[in-house]
N, C-alpha and C positions, 0 to 999 in steps of 0.2 A: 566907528570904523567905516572904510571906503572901501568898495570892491571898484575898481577901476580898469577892471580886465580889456573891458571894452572900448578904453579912451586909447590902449596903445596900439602903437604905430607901426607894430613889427619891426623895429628897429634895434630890438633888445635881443641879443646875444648870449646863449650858456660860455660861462669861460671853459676853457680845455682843461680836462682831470688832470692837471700837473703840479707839482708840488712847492714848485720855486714862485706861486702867485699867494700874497696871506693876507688876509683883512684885519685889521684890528679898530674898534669904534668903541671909544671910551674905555680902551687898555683891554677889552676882551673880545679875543678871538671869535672871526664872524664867518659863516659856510655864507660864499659869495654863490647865487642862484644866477642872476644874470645881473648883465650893464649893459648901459650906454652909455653915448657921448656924454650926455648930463645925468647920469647920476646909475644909482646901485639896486637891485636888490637884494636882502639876505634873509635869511630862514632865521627865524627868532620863535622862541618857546612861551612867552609871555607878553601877549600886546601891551598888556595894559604897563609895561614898563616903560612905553612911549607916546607921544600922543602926536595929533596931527598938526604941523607946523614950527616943531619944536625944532632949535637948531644943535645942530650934534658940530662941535669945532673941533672935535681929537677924531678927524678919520685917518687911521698910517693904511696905506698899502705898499705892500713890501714886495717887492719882484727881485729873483736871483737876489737878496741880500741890500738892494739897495731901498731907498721907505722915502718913498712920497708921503707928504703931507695933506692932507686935502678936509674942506670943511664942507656943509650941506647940512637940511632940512627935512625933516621928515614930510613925504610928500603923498605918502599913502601907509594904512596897514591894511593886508590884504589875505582873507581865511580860505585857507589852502585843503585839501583831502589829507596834505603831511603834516600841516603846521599853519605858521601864520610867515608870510612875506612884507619886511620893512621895505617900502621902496623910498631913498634916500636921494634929493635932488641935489648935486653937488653943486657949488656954488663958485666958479671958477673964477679965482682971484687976478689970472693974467693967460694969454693966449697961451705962454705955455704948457700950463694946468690941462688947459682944455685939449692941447695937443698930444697930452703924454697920455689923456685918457681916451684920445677918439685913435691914437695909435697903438696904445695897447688892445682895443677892442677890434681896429682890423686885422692885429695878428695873432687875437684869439680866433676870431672868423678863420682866418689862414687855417688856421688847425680842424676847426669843427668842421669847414665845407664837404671832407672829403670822409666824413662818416658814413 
């Protein structure tokens, strides 16, 4: 396992507690901790169910109803005071990918800025 607390860039975002954002990786529902442009973290109960470099190809994220498809690698596991953090580097297949996820992350910002 990697603690890589210290490689990030600040650039990583808590999503807004709303109900209509869902994660599913490999068909089971995943509590999204933070993202960015390139990739996820999520709160997982068992590291050792993943390891470092592995590719994950069934990621859905689901907004209002509608499910993006999206693939990535596991890029860190990281042991938290709650849990353990998968950080998942997505691997953006066409500029759109990259643009539905660096646009959903600036209007989760939108929401958090003014906590």
């Amino acid at each position: 396992m990697e603690n890589s607390s210290e490689k990030r860039d600040g650039k990583r975002i808590e999503p807004p507690p709303v109900p209509d954002i869902r994660l599913l990786i490999q068909g089971a529902a995943r509590e999204l901790i933070n993202f960015s442009d390139h990739g996820f973290g999520i709160l997982i109960e068992t590291p050792t169910d993943f390891h470092l470099g592995q590719r994950i190809d069934d990621i859905r994220l689901e907004i209002a109803g509608s499910i993006h498809r999206l693939r990535g690698a596991v890029a860190h596991i990281t042991r938290m005071k709650t849990g353990h953090v998968l950080g998942i580097r997505l691997e953006h297949r066409s500029i759109e990918e990259y643009r539905f996820v660096a646009d959903l992350k600036n209007r989760c910002k939108g929401h958090t800025e003014g906590r």
